[in-house]
VOVEX-726035 format. One record per residue (C-alpha): x negated, y, z. Coordinates in steps of 0.2 Angstrom, whole numbers, plus 5000, padded with zeros to 4 digits. Layout:
VOVEX-726035
XYZ...
END
This chain:
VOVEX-726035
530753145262531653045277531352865275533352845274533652995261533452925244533453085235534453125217534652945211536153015199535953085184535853275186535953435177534253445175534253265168535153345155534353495153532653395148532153465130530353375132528753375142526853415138525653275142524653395151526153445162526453265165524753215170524453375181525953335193525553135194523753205198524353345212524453225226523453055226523652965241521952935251521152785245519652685244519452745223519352925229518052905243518752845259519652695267521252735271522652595267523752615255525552655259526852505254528752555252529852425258531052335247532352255258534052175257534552345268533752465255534952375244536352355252536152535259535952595239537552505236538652565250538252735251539452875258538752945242539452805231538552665224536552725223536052585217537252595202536952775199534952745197535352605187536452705174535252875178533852755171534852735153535352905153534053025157532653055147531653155160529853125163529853225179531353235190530553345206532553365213533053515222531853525236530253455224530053295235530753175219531853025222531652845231531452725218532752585225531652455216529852455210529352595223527552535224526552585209524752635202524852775185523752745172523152895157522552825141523152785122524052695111523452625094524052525080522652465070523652335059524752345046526652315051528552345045529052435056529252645059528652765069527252745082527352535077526652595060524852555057523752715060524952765075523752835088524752915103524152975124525052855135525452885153525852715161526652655178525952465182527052435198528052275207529752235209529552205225528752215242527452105239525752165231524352065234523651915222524151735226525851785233527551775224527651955216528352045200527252125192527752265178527152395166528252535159527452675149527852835140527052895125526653065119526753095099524953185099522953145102522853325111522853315130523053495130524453505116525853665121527153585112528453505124528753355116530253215119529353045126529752865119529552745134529452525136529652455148528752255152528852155166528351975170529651825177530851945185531151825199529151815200527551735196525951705207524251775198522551775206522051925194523052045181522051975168523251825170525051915168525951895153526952065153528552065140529952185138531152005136530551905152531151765159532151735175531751615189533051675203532451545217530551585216531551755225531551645239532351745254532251895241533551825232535151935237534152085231533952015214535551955211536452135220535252235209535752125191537452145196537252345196536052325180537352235172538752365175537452505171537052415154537552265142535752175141534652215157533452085153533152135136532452315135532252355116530752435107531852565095531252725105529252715099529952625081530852805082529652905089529053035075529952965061531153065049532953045052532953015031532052845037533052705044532352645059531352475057530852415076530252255081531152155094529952095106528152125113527052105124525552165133523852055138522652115146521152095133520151945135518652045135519052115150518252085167518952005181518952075197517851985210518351965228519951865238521551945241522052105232523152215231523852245213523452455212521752425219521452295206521952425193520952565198519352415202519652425181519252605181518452655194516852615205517152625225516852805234516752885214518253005208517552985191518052845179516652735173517452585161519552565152520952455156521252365138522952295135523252185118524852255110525752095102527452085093528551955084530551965079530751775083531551735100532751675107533751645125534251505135534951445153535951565164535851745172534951675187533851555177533451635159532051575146531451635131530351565119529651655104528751615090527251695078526451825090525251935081524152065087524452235080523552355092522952385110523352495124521752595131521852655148520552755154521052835170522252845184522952885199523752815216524752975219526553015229527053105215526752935203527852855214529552985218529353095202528753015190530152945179530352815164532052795152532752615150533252625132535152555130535652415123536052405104537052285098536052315081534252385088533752515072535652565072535952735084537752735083537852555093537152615109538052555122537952715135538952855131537552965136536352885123537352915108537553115112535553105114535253015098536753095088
END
């Protein structure tokens, strides 16, 4: 794909025609096309996608329209986990191009209200995205850091069954945050907003809220109702809770060395240098809590929440630097609701014919 060509960013017909995925179909196409890296037995540098104020502005002023906008309302809309396009090159992602995919599961050991794969027992495969915001991906520089996930409603890796995905997304500070390791991100799917630590970056975040905004009602917030509905009975009224987020565990190690980048970090987690096969996990602590609330202005928004409690952890244990992870692989932005267990008060047009 030319660098200029940033591929489908609309919502297509195959967005719509998207009945489900298998996790084994999923993980097979992130897998196809790893790029060369130090993980996998060599020492090529890893490839980092420009976000510029021209990628931007260029998404915004398209002879195709808005691109920008479109991605923005095609991340709401489709429920795709694979969107290969029509030549099988995928799209450019406009915003967080640079990213590291991780295979594992997700477990809920304790009890909780809520529904779905929130309830105690719930034990689902999980293929994450841990990716920035940003140019920007070493330690000790001003970076975003995010990690979205899909989860699969089975403990068979090689299940037949196409199944419909439930997907979060968490990031940290979207205006950015300096962390020496990952073990120190605090990943939550309601973060704050420090415009000015953007620095010169600080048109691309204010052009891409502006698109966020006219795309959905609450881009800051992304809400947790998809897992909380995720294998439940439409005779059950959906119970989610309202915010999480995700620490790595404590018990975790921390990487040694200066400078790194953020997707060698990761696969350090996994992986030992020169060895395609993994030899340790990536443990995140699930924790969740209905009490929150918002403060301050669009460029400058905090939130402060009360009674955290674990209620599970996210095991990673494998992944991949692919092409594929970053131009095919795709993740749904759950909509806004103005009430979040309620279906019919999405705000997107698309979402209520999905859920309806």
């Amino acid at each position: 794909m030319a660098g200029h060509d940033f591929g489908a960013e609309q919502t297509t017909d195959a967005d719509r025609a998207y009945v489900g995925s298998t996790y084994a179909e999923v993980r097979a196409a992130v897998l196809a096309n790893p790029y060369q890296h130090p993980w996998r037995g060599d020492r090529t540098q890893l490839p980092v996608y420009p976000v510029t104020f021209g990628s931007v502005v260029r998404g915004v002023w398209s002879r195709r329209g808005s691109l920008l906008r479109q991605a923005a309302e095609r991340t709401v809309d489709s429920h795709a986990d694979l969107r290969w396009g029509p030549d099988g090159s995928g799209y450019r992602r406009i915003l967080h191009p640079n990213g590291v995919c991780l295979f594992g599961r997700w477990r809920i050991t304790e009890p909780t209200p809520y529904t779905g794969y929130f309830a105690a027992g719930s034990t689902a495969l999980v293929v994450g995205r841990y990716s920035t915001c940003c140019t920007e991906s070493r330690s000790g520089r001003m970076r975003s850091l995010a990690l979205v996930g899909k989860l699969f409603p089975t403990i068979d890796p090689a299940d037949p069954t196409p199944m419909r995905t439930a997907n979060f997304i968490t990031q940290e500070d979207i205006g950015g945050s300096i962390s020496e390791r990952i073990n120190d991100v605090v990943l939550l799917n309601a973060p704050d907003t420090t415009a000015t630590r953007r620095g010169s970056g600080l048109p691309i975040l204010v052009v891409s809220g502006l698109a966020l905004g006219r795309a959905d009602r609450e881009p800051t917030i992304r809400q947790l109702y998809a897992i909380a509905e995720l294998g439940k009975s439409a005779s059950v009224p959906t119970r989610a809770p309202a915010f999480m987020r995700l620490l790595v565990a404590t018990s975790q190690p921390r990487l040694p060395g200066g400078t790194l980048d953020f997707r060698d970090e990761v696969m350090g987690h996994l992986f030992d240098p020169g060895d395609p096969t993994p030899k340790r996990t990536l443990t995140f602590d699930i924790e969740i809590t209905d009490e929150g609330s918002t403060a301050g202005t669009k460029l400058r928004e905090r939130r402060t929440f009360a009674n955290w409690r674990r209620v599970g952890r996210l095991v990673f244990s494998d992944g991949v630097i692919s092409l594929n992870g970053d131009r095919v692989l795709h993740f749904n932005h759950p909509t806004w609701r103005d009430d979040r267990n309620d279906p019919a008060t999405g705000t997107r047009v698309q979402e209520r014919k999905v859920r309806s």
